[in-house]
N, C-alpha and C positions, 0 to 999 in steps of 0.2 A: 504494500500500500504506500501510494507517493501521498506524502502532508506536505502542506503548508500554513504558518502560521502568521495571520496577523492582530494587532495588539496596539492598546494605548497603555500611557504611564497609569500606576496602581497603587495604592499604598503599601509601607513596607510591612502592612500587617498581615498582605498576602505573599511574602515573598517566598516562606516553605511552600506552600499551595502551587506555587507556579514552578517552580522546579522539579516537585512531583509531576506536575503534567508534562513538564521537559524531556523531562526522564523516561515516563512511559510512552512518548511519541516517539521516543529513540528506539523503544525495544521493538513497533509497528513498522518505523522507516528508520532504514543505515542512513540517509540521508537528508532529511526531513529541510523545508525550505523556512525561514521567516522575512518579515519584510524592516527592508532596511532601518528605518525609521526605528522600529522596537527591539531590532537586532541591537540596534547602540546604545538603547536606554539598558536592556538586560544587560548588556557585556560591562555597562557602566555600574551597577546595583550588582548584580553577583554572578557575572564572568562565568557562565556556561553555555554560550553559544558564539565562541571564537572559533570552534570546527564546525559550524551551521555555515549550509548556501544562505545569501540572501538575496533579493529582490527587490525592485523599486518599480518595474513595472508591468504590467497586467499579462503581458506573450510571454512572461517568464513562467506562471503559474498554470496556462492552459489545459497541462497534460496531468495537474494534480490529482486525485483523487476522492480529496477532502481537504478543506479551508477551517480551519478554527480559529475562529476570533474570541481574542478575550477582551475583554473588556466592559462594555452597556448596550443598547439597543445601535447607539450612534455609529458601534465600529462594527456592527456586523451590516449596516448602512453600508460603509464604508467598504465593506468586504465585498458586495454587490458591485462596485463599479471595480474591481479589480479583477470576479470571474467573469461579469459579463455574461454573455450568451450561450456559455459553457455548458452549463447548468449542473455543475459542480457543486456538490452537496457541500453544506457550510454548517458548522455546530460552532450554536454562541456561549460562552463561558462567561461568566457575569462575575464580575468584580468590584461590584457596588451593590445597587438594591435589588430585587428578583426584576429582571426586565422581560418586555414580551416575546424578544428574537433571541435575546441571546436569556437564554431559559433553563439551563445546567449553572446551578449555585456552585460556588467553588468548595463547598463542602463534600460535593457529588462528582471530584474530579477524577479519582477511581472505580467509581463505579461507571463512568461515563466511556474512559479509558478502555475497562473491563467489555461494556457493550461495543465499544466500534469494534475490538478485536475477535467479539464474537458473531460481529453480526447482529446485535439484538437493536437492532435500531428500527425507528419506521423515519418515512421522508414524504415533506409536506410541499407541492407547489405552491409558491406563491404569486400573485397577477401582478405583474409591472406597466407600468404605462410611459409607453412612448411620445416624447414630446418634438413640437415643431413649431417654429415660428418665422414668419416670412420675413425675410432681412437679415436672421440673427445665427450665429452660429452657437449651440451651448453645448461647444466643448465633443470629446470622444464617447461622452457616454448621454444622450438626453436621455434617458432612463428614469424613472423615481418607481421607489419599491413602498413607499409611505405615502407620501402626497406631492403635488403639483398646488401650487399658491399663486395668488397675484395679492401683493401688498401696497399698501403706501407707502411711500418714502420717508414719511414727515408725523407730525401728532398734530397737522392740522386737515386738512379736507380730506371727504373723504375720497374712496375711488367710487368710478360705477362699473360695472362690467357686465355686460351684455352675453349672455349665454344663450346658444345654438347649438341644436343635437343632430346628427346630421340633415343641417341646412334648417330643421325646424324650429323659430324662436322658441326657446323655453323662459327668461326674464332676464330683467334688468336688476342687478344688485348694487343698491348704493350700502356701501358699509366698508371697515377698514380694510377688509378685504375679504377674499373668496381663497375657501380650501375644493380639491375636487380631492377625493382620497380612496385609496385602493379600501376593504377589508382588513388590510397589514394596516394601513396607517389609520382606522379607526378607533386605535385605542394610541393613537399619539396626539399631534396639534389637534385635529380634529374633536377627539373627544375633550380636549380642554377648551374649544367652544362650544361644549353643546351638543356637537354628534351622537349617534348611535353607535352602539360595539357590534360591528358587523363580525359572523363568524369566516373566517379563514378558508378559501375554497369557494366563499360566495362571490358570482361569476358578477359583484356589483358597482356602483360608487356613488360615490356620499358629495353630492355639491352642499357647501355647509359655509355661508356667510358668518365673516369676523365682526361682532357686533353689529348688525345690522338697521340703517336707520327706520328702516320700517318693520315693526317687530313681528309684521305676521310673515314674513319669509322665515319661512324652517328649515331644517334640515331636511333634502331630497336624494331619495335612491332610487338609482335607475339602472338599467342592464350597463354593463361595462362593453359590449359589442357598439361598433357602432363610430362613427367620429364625435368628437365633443371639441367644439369652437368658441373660443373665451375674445372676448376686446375689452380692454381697460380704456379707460377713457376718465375725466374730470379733470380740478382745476390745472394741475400740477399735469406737464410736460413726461413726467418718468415715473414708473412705480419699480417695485420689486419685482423677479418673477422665482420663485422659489424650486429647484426639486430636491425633495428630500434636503433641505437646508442648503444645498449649492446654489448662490444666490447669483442672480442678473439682472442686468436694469434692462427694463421693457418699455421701449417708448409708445408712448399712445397711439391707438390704432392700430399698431401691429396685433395678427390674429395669430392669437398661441391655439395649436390643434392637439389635442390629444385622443390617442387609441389604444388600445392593448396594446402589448409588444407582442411580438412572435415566441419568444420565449418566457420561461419560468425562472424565478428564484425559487433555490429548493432548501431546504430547511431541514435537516437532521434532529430528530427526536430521539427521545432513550423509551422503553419500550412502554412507560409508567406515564408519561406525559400528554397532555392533552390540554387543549385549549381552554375547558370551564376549569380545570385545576388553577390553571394560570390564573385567570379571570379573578377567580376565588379568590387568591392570595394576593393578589394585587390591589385590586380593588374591596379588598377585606369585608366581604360577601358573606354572610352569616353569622356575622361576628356580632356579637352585642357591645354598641358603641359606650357603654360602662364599662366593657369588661377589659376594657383596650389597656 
């Protein structure tokens, strides 16, 4: 089995935790790959991966097997634009609070270890949406595995943004801005305006205005099939246009298109894991809010 490993900075309260996982990616791969960037924080903090390949860019990793990212939901983000269209199974290790991608607690790093080497894992597709906008180039990957945004630049007017499903007007939103969000990104920005928890696998998306000045625009779900045509517009010349946090300035009038992509992000689970567990724990789902 070819690994590759990538990672942000951790505290040093996990620093046994992650040499045990160091350790046991060695005895799966003679050679196991990490990426540049967390190769030098490790080698800096406790110098066991001076005989590790590294990596810094995406056609290095293509032939991998399995990606593990450690770190929060953000770096296994981040791990998405580095397999790309591969569809290279990727297992998140969380090094912070339980997150919803990267979903193996560091307490679970041998047993996690234990399941790739056995095979006891299951794997999740998840819908990405491909972005386009006329005029603009965004970069080697327009891709968002969470959300696609149109922001305001500013804390003062807002934007409007005109929404089209293929070619059919659906409305006009004035508010600080417009999330369009996968299922994945429904329990991120999304759900902190307001959204629904879309379950994982639903073929959907969440159009979900950022405060909106008119309070009866709700959250809307609609098939993810399909073209989806956004235009910013208002007082202000430039908004934001977001994916998955990779930020761009979107001049007015340009129309950002978004559709499925062709391909999947796939997601690596251990054989116990499941989505309402998740939920559960996260969003602290039957818990009696005395008892906390």
């Amino acid at each position: 089995m070819k690994i590759a490993v990538h990672g942000k900075s951790f505290s040093p309260d996990f620093d046994d935790a992650i040499k045990q996982i160091l350790k046991r990616i060695q005895t799966l791969d003679d050679t196991p790959m990490i990426e540049f960037h967390f190769k030098r924080f490790l080698d800096e903090r406790m110098s066991l991966t001076r005989d590790w390949q590294s990596f810094d860019e995406p056609h290095q990793v293509q032939e991998v097997d399995l990606l593990i990212a450690i770190g929060g939901d953000g770096t296994v983000l981040e791990a998405a634009t580095l397999i790309r269209d591969t569809e290279i199974p990727v297992l998140g290790v969380n090094t912070g609070r339980l997150g919803f991608l990267s979903n193996v607690g560091i307490e679970e790093i041998d047993l996690a270890m234990d399941a790739v080497a056995a095979g006891k894992v299951w794997y999740e597709k998840r819908l990405l949406l491909k972005v386009e906008v006329d005029g603009m180039e965004l970069g080697e990957f327009p891709y968002a595995l969470n959300e696609v945004a149109i922001m305001k630049r500013d804390t003062s007017s807002m934007v409007a943004v005109e929404v089209e499903r293929d070619d059919t007007f659906v409305n006009n939103y004035w508010a600080d801005g417009l999330i369009v969000s996968t299922p994945t990104g429904s329990t991120a920005y999304s759900l902190s305006a307001g959204g629904p928890i879309v379950m994982p696998g639903s073929e959907v998306l969440c159009i979900n205005p950022v405060a909106p000045h008119n309070l009866n625009n709700r959250p809307l779900v609609i098939p993810a099939q399909g073209e989806l045509q956004m235009t910013a517009d208002g007082r202000e010349n430039q908004f934001l246009l977001s994916l998955d946090s990779r930020m761009f300035i979107l001049d007015g009038g340009r129309k950002v298109r978004v559709t499925p992509a062709s391909f999947r992000f796939v997601l690596m689970n251990l054989e116990h894991q499941e989505f309402f567990s998740t939920v559960r724990a996260k969003m602290h789902w039957g818990i009696d809010p005395r008892d906390r």
